[in-house]
C-alpha positions as CSV (number, residue, x, y, z in Angstrom):
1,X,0.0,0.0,0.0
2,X,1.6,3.6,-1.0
3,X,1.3,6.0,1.8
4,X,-1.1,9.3,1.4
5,X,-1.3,12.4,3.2
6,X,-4.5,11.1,4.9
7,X,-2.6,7.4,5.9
8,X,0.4,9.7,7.6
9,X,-1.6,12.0,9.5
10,X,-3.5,9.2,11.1
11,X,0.2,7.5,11.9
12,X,1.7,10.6,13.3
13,X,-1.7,11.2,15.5
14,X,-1.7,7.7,17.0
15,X,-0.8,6.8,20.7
16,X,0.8,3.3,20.7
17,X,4.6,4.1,21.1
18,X,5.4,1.4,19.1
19,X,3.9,2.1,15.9
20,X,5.3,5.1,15.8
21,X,8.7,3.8,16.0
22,X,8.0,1.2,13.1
23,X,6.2,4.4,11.1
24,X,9.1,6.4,11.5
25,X,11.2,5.0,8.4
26,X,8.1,5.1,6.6
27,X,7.3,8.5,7.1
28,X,10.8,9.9,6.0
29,X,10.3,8.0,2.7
30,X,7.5,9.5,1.9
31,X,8.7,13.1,2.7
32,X,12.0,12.2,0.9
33,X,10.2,11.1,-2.0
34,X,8.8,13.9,-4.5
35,X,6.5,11.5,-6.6
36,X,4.9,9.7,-3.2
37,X,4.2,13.1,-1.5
38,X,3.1,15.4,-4.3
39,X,0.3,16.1,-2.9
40,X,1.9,18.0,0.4
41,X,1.9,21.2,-1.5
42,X,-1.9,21.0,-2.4
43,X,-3.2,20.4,0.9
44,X,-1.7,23.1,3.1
45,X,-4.1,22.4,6.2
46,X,-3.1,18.8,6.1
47,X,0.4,19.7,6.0
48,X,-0.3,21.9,9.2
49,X,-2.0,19.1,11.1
50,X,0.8,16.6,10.3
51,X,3.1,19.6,11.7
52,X,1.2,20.0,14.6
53,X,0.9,16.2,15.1
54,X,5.0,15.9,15.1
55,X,5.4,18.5,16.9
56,X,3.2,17.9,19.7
57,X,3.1,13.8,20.0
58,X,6.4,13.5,18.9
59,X,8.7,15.9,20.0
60,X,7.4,16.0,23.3
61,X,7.3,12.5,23.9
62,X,8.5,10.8,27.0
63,X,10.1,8.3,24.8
64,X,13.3,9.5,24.0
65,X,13.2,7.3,20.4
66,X,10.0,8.7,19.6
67,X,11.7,12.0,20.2
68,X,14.8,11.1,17.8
């Protein structure tokens, strides 16, 4: 299954601390990859959330390899 904007979000937004160390790789693929994430520049308020979402679940995690 190819990743979409929609199938991120809902990654970055989750709670269990494991997936989002499996996700993690994913994620960076599909920012890295121009064809797979065309659609970032389109959807600027989906961009935002999946901002936010780092930002706030992620970088202020507890789990210091969340964090990373």
């Amino acid at each position: 299954m190819e990743p979409s904007m929609e199938y991120c979000l809902a990654q970055v937004l989750q709670k269990d601390v494991g997936k989002r160390l499996q996700v993690g790789q994913e994620l960076i693929d599909y920012f890295s990859d121009k064809q797979k994430s065309n659609d970032l520049e389109h959807d600027q308020t989906m961009l935002d959330k999946m901002v936010d979402g780092l930002a706030t679940s992620w970088v202020n995690s507890s789990n210091y390899k969340v964090r990373l």
